[in-house]
C-alpha positions in Angstrom: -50.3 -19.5 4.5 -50.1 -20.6 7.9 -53.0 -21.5 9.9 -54.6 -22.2 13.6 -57.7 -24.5 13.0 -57.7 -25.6 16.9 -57.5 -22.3 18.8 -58.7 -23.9 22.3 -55.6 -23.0 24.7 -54.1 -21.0 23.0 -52.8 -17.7 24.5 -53.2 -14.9 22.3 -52.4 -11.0 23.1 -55.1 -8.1 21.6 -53.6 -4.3 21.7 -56.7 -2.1 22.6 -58.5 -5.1 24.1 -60.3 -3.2 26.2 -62.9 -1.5 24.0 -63.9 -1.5 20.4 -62.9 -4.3 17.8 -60.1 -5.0 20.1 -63.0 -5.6 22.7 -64.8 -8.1 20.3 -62.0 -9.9 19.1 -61.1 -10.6 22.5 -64.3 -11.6 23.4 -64.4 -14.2 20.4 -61.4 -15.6 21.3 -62.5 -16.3 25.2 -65.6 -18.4 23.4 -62.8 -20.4 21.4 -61.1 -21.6 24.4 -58.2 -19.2 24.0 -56.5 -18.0 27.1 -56.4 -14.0 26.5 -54.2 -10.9 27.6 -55.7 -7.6 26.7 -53.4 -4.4 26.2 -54.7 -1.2 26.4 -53.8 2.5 26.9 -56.8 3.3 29.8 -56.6 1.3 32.9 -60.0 2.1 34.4 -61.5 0.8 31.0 -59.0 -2.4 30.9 -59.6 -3.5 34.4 -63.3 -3.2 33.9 -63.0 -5.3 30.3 -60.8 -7.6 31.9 -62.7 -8.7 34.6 -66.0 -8.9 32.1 -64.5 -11.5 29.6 -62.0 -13.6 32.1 -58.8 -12.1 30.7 -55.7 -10.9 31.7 -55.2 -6.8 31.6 -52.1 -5.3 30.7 -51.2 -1.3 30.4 -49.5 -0.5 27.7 -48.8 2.0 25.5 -48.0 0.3 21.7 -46.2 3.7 20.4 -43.6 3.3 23.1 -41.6 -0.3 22.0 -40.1 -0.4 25.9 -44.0 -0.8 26.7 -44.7 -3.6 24.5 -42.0 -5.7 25.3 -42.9 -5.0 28.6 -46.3 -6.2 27.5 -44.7 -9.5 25.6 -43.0 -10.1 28.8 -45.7 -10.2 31.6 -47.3 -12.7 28.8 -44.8 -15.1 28.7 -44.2 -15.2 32.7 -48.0 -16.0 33.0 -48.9 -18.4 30.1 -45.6 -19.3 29.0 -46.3 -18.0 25.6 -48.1 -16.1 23.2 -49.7 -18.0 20.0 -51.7 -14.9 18.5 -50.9 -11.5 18.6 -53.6 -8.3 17.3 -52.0 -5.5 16.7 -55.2 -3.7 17.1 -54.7 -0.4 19.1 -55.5 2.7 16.5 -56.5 6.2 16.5 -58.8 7.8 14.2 -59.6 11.5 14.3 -59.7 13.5 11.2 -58.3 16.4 8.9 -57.2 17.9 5.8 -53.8 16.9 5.2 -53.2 20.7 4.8 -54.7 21.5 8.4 -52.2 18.7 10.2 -49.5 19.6 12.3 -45.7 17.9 12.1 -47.1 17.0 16.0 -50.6 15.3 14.1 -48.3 13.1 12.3 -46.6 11.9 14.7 -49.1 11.0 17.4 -51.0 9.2 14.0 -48.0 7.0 12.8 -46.8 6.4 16.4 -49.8 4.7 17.2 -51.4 3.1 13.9 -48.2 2.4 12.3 -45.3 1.9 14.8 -47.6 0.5 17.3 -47.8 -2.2 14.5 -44.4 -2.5 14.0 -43.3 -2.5 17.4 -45.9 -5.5 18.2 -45.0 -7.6 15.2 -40.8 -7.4 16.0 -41.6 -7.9 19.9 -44.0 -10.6 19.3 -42.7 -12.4 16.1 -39.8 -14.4 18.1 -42.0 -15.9 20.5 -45.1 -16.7 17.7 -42.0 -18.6 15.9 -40.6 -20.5 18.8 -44.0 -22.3 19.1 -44.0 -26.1 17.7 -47.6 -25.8 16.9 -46.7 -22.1 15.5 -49.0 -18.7 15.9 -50.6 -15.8 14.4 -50.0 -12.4 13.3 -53.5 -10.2 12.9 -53.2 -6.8 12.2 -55.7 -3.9 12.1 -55.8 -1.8 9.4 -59.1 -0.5 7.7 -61.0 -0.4 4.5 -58.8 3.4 4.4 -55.8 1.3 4.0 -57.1 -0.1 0.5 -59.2 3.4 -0.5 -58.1 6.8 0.6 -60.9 9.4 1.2 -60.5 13.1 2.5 -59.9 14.0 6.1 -58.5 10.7 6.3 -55.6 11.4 4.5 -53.1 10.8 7.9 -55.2 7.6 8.8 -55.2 6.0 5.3 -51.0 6.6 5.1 -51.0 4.5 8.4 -53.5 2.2 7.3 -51.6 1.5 3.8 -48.7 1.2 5.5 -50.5 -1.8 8.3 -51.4 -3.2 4.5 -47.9 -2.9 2.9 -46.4 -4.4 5.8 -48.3 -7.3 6.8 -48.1 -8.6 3.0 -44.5 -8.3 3.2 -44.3 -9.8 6.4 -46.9 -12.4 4.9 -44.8 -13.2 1.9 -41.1 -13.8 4.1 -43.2 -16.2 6.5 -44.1 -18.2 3.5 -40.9 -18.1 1.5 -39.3 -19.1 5.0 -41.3 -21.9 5.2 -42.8 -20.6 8.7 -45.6 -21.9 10.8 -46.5 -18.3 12.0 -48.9 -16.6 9.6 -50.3 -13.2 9.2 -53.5 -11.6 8.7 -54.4 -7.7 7.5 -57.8 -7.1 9.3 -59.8 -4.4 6.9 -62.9 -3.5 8.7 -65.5 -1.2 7.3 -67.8 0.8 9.6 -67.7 -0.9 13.2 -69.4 0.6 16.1 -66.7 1.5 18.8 -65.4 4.6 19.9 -62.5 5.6 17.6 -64.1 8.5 17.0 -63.4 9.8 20.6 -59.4 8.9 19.9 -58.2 12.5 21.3 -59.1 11.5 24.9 -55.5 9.8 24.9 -53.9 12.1 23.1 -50.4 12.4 25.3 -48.8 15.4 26.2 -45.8 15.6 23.9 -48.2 15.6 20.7 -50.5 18.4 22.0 -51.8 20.5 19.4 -53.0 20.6 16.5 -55.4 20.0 13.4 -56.6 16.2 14.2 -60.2 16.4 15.3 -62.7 14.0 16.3 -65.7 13.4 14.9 -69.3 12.8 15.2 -70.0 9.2 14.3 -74.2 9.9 14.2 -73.3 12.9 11.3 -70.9 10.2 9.1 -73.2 9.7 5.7 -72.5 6.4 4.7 -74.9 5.0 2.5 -72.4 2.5 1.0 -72.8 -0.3 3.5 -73.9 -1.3 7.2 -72.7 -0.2 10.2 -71.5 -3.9 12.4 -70.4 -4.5 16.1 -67.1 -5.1 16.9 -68.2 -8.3 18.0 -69.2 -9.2 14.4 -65.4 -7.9 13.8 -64.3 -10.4 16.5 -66.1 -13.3 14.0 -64.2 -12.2 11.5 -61.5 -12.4 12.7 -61.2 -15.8 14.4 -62.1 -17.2 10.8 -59.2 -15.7 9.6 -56.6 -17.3 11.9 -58.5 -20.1 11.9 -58.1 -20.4 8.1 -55.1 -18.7 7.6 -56.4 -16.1 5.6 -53.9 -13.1 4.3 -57.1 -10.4 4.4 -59.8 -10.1 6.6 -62.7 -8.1 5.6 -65.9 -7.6 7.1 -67.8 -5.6 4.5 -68.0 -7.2 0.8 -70.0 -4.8 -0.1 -67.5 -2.2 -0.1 -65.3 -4.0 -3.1 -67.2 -1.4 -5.5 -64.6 1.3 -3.8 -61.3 -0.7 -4.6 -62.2 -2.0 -7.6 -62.9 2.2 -8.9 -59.2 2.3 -7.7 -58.3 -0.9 -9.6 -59.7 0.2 -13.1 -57.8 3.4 -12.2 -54.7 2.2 -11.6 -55.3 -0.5 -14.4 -56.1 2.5 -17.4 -52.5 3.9 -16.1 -51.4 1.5 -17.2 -52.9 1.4 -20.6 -51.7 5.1 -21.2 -48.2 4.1 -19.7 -48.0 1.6 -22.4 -49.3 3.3 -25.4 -46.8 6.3 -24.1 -44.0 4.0 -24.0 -45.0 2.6 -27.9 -45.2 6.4 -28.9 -41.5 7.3 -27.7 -40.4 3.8 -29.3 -41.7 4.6 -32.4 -40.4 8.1 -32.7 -37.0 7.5 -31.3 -34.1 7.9 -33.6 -32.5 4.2 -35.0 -29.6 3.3 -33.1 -28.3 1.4 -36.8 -25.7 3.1 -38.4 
């Protein structure tokens, strides 16, 4: 796996820079050296951020591709390229998957999934045109390795950040790139996801997605961190070249329940299979 021990100069991008993990990723990267563009959906909030950390603010919204590449472009014109790129901007409110509108789904995946997608094909190219290479780091969530209810539309998007940045992992390698890629799996982190339906737009109006109150969340399985702890994490990751990021070890107990499950399938798919062998007629004649 590709990595970026030396970050200082480097230019790096962060989608929802201006608050949250994207906030203390950005932040963590300034302290590296790195020259840094932050991308984010509110422009009071991203001219405010931008001017507290020394970086570069750019709107944009990451569901809409004509907005990223618009994003990848005012980049380039200012630092000539881009060496990092978080895909970072997410949404998080919450329902039963029974309670969600067609119009729930689609403000979800346009944002946690496509906003992915539409960073990693704008921002590839220019990562891979660098002789000293780039980055990839995308944010998915502890949801994308356990699902858990009312999260049922966020963990889909979150697997699917998971699925894609393993694949996308696995052709950079086989390629023999020097551009690698990070899945950044974060456990409970203090920012304001929790208030995502102040940006919900327009043409997604309506519907079961709810946000929720982060002081009522029972979770006595591990810590809550700041996003600039995130931000840490992170920059060890790219640094390293790490495929997964994770900021709370203590929450393995969760995915390894869904290892051991998926492991005793398994088992019964295999004694099932011996069973039908054994009782299935000869084929000698």
């Amino acid at each position: 796996m590709s990595a970026l021990p030396d970050l200082r100069e480097k230019v790096a991008v962060v989608t929802g820079g201006a608050t949250g993990i994207g906030r203390g990723i950005a932040e963590q990267f300034r302290a590296e050296g790195m020259r840094v563009v932050i991308a984010d959906i509110e422009p009071e909030t991203l001219r405010n951020t931008a001017a507290e950390i020394d970086a570069v603010g750019i709107h944009t919204d990451v569901s809409d591709l004509e907005s990223v590449r618009a994003l990848a472009r005012s980049a380039t014109e200012r630092f000539g390229t881009v060496h990092v790129i978080c895909n970072n901007a997410g949404i998080g409110p919450i329902a039963r998957i029974a309670d969600m509108t067609i119009e729930d789904w689609h403000w979800m995946i346009g944002v946690n999934l496509y906003g992915v997608v539409h960073g990693v094909q704008t921002f590839l190219p220019i990562l891979a045109a660098n002789d000293d290479g780039g980055h990839i780091v995308n944010t998915s969530s502890i949801a994308g390795l356990v699902a858990q209810p009312r999260l049922g539309a966020y963990s889909v998007t979150k697997s699917g950040v998971v699925a894609l940045t393993e694949t996308l992992a696995a052709e950079l390698e086989q390629a023999g790139s020097k551009v690698g890629a990070t899945v950044l799996c974060p456990g409970a982190v203090r920012t304001n996801i929790h208030k995502s339906s102040r940006n919900r737009p327009r043409r997604h109006a309506g519907g079961g997605l709810a946000d929720f109150d982060v002081s009522r969340v029972d979770n006595p399985a591990y810590r809550w961190i700041t996003s600039r702890e995130a931000g840490e994490v992170v920059v060890r990751a790219v640094k390293r070249g790490d495929l997964y990021a994770l900021t709370h070890p203590e929450s393995y107990g969760m995915v390894e329940q869904r290892h051991q499950a998926i492991a005793a399938a398994y088992e019964r798919a295999a004694e099932d299979v011996g069973s039908i062998r054994e009782v299935a007629p000869s084929d000698a004649r």
